[in-house]
C-alpha positions as CSV (number, residue, x, y, z in Angstrom):
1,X,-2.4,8.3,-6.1
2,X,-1.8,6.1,-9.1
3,X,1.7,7.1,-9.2
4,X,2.1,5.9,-5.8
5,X,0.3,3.0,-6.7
6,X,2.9,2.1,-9.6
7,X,5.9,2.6,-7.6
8,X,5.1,0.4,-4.7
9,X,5.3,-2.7,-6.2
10,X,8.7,-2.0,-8.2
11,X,10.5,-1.5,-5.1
12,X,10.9,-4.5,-2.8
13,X,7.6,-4.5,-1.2
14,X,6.1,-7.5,-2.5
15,X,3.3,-7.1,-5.2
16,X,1.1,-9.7,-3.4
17,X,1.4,-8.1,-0.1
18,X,0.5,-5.0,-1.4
19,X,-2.1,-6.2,-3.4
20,X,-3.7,-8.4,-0.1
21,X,-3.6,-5.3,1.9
22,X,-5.1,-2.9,-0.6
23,X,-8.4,-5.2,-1.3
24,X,-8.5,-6.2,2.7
25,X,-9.0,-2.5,3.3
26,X,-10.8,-1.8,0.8
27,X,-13.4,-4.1,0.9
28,X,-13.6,-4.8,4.5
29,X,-12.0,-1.6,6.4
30,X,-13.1,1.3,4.0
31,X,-13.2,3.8,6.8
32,X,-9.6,3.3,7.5
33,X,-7.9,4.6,4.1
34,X,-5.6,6.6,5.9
35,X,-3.8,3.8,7.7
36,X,-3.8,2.0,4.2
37,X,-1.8,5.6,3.0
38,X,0.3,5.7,6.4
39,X,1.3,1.9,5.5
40,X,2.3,3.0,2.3
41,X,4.5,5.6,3.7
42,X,6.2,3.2,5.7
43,X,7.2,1.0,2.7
44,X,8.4,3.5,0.9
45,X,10.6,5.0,3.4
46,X,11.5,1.6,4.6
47,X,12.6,0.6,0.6
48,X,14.8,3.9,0.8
């Protein structure tokens, strides 16, 4: 997972985006990780 986590904010996804997201689910939607993984799917495929 930390490899993912690395990679995401080196391609164009912004860092602060990313970083908004990740503490929005995490702190206030932990039962939905898997749409936090789906959405990082989707921007990497998007940045390909």
């Amino acid at each position: 997972m930390e490899r993912i986590f690395q990679r995401i904010p080196t391609i164009s996804v912004s860092p602060f985006a990313f970083l908004l997201s990740y503490y929005y689910i995490h702190w206030y939607r932990q039962d939905s990780f898997t749409a936090f993984a789906q959405y990082n799917l989707s921007a990497c495929l998007s940045a390909i």
